[in-house]
Steps between C-alpha positions, in 0.01 A plus 500: 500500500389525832407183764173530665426249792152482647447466834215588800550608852532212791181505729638300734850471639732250692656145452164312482335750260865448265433121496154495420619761197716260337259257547254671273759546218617858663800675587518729797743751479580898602539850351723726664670870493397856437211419748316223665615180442140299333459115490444374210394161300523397202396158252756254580571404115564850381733613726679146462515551136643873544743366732659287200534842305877642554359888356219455852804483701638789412258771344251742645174309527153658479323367793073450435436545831074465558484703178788789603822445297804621700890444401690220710851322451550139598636456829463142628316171503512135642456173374352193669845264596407246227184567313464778230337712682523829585450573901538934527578753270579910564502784342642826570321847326765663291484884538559648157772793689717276715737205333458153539781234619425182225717216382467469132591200289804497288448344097831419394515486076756376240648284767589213186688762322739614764843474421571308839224222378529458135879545475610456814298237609393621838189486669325819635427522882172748595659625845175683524144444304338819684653844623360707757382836350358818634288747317153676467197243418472668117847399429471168626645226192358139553853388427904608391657395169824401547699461193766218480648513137816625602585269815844345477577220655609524806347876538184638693251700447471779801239706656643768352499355158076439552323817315224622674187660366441852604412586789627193695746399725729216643382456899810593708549140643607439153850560385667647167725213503246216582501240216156448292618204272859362431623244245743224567636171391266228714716330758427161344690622179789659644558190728435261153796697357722493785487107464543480134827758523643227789390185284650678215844593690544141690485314162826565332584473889416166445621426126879590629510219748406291270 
């Protein structure tokens, strides 16, 4: 299903024109790429409630724009310092031909059945909870599955283990090796053991000199 955002063209610019925006409940913002860059406003509410959407982060968006709908990714916004409210948000038009650079969220399942957690009795780490993916708009996912039934503890769970829909690819910052998710013993218990094996050790220690 496809997001559509409303929004109208900005009649007046500048910081004084922004203010008075958000003072009427609205959100000034831009639209950029594959032509003139447009400003743009939109109802302060609905973009705030989008904003709480993870799939608006990282989908193609249909963009209502005065009553022409044109295809735009996510690229930014600001929020006030301390109140919920959003201060700027832009949008960049996706060109169906050329790929897009987008981080996508990672949904990790059967974590409480991995081997590391229910028999080893480790805890799982998420190194990373989005990866940086490159691909045409149509093959854009909202998010990557990644599948932890088979972690052991004290394994990871690799870049190169993450299966990627068709059509899209790892971002070349990112390497093969990078970690996604690991499982370990927490510190706290391996430290509790190391004093019980000592306690345990020091008291027949302690019998003999008796």
């Amino acid at each position: 299903m496809t997001i559509e955002i409303t929004a109208t063209k900005r009649q007046v610019q500048g910081t004084g024109a922004s203010r008075r925006l958000r003072k009427a409940n609205r959100v000034p913002g831009v639209v950029y790429g594959s032509g003139d860059a447009v400003m743009i406003e939109f109802d302060h509410n609905v973009i705030f409630f989008a904003l709480k959407k993870e799939a608006f982060h990282a989908s193609v968006l249909s963009l209502d724009l005065d009553g022409k709908k044109e295809s735009v990714l996510l690229r930014d916004f600001q929020m006030h310092p301390f109140r919920q409210q959003v201060q700027h948000v832009d949008f960049q038009r996706v060109d169906a031909k050329k790929k897009v650079h987008m981080k996508v969220p990672l949904h990790f399942i059967n974590q409480d059945v991995a081997p590391g957690v229910k028999t080893g009795g480790g805890k799982i780490t998420h190194v990373l909870n989005e990866l940086d993916v490159v691909c045409l708009a149509k093959d854009l996912p909202t998010s990557i599955e990644i599948d932890l039934v088979a972690l052991e503890l004290g394994h990871s769970v690799h870049i190169s283990d993450v299966k990627l829909p068709k059509g899209v690819e790892v971002a070349t910052h990112h390497h093969a090796s990078d970690a996604v998710a690991t499982v370990q013993v927490p510190r706290g218990a391996v430290e509790a053991a190391a004093t019980v094996a000592v306690e345990g050790e020091a008291a027949p220690a302690a019998e003999a000199k008796k």
